[in-house]
C-alpha positions as CSV (number, residue, x, y, z in Angstrom):
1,X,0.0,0.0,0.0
2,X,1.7,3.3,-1.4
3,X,0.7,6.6,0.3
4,X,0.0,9.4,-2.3
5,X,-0.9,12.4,-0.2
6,X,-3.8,12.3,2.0
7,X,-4.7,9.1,-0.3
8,X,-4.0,5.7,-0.5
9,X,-3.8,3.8,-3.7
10,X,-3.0,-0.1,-3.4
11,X,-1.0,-1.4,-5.9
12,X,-1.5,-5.2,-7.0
13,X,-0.1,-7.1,-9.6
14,X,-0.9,-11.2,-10.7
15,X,1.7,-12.7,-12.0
16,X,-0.3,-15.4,-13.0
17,X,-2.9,-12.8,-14.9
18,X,-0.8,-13.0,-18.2
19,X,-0.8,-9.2,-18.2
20,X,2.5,-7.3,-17.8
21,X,3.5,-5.5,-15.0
22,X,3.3,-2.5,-16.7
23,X,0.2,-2.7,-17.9
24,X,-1.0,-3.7,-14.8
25,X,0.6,-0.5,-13.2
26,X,-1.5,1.7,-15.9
27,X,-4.7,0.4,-16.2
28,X,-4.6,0.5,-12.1
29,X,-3.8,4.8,-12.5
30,X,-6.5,4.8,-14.8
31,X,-9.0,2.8,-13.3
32,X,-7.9,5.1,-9.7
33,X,-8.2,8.6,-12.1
34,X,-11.5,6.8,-13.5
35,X,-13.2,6.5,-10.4
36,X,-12.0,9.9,-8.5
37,X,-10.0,8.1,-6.2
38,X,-6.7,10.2,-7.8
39,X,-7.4,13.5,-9.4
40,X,-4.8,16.4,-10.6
41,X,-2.2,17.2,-8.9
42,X,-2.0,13.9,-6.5
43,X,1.7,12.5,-6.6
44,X,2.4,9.4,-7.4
45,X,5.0,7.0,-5.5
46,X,8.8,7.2,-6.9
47,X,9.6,4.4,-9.5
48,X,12.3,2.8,-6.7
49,X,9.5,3.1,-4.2
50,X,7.1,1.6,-5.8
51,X,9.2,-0.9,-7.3
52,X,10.7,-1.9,-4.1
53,X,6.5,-2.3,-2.6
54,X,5.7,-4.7,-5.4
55,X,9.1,-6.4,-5.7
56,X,9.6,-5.4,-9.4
57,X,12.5,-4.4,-11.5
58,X,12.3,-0.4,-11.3
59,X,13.0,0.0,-15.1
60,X,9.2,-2.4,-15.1
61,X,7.3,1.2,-12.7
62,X,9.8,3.2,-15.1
63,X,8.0,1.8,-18.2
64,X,4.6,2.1,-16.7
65,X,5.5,5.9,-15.6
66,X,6.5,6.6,-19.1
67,X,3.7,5.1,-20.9
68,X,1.7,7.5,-18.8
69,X,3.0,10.5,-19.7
70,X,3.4,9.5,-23.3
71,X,-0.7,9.3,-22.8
72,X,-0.7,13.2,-21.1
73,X,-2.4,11.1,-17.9
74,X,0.9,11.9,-15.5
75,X,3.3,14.7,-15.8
76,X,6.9,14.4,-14.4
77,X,9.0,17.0,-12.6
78,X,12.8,16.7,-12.3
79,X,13.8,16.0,-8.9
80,X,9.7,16.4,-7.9
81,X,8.1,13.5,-8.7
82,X,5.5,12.3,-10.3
83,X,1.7,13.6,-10.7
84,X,-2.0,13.0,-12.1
85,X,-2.2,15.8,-15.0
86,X,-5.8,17.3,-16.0
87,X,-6.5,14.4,-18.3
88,X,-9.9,13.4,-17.7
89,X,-10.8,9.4,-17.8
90,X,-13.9,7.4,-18.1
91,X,-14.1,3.9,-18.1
92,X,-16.7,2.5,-19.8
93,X,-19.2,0.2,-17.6
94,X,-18.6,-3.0,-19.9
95,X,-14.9,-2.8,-19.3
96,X,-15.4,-2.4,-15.9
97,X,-17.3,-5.3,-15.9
98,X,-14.7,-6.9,-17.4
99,X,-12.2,-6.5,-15.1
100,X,-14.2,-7.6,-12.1
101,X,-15.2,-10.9,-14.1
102,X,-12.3,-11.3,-14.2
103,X,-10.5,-10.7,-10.7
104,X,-13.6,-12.9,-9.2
105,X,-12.9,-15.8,-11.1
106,X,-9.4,-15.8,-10.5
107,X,-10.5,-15.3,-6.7
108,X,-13.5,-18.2,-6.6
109,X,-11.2,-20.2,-8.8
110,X,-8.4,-20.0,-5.7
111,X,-10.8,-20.3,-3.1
112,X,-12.8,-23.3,-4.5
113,X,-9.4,-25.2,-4.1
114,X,-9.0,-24.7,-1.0
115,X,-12.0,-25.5,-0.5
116,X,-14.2,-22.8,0.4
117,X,-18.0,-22.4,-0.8
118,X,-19.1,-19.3,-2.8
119,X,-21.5,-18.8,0.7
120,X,-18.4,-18.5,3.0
121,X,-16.6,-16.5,0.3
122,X,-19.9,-14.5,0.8
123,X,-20.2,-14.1,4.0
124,X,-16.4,-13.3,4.8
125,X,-16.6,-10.5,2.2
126,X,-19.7,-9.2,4.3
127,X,-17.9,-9.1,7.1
128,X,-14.4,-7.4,5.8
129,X,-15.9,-5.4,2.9
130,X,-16.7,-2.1,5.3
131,X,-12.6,-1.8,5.9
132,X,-12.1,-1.5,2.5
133,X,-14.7,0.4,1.2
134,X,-13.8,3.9,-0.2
């Protein structure tokens, strides 16, 4: 979990997703821009920083930086860091809905062999969900 201001933004990558890390690091930004969780002007983590909190090559958050600015969704100052430009972003709800199909099958998938129902899974989300809500 990387502080960016007053904010948190939790980085997670799957190794086993068949997505880069990169990517991964990008469409995370965007989906945090998407849904107001980062606007302008919030900082992002340093590339050794954040490389170093997901175990990563730097030159893989380096990539992910770049591709980012490339885009006009992050701006870089020398020897400042980091930040969320004015670019606005909207995700569509289908994509949404595409990424959460597929983060809860992975997630059912790994639960189901260990051998946990969907009603546990269920009620154990109930019960955790209000610590991670927004």
């Amino acid at each position: 979990m990387t502080d960016i201001g007053l904010k948190r933004l939790e980085f997670s990558l799957d190794a086993k997703s068949g997505v880069p890390y990169y990517k991964q690091i990008i469409l995370q930004v965007e989906m945090a821009i998407a849904d107001r969780r980062l606007g302008q002007g919030d900082q992002l983590p340093t590339v050794r920083s954040l490389a170093v909190d997901l175990q990563i090559n730097p030159n893989t958050v380096a990539r992910a930086y770049n591709e980012l600015e490339i885009r006009g969704i992050v701006t870089t100052q020398q020897g400042t860091g980091t930040f969320i430009s004015d670019k606005q972003i909207e995700l569509d709800h289908v994509k949404r809905e595409q990424m959460l199909t597929e983060i809860t099958r992975a997630f059912i998938t790994k639960a189901n062999s260990y051998g946990f129902t969907i009603d546990e899974l269920i009620d154990y989300l109930q019960e955790i969900g209000p610590e991670y809500e927004r």
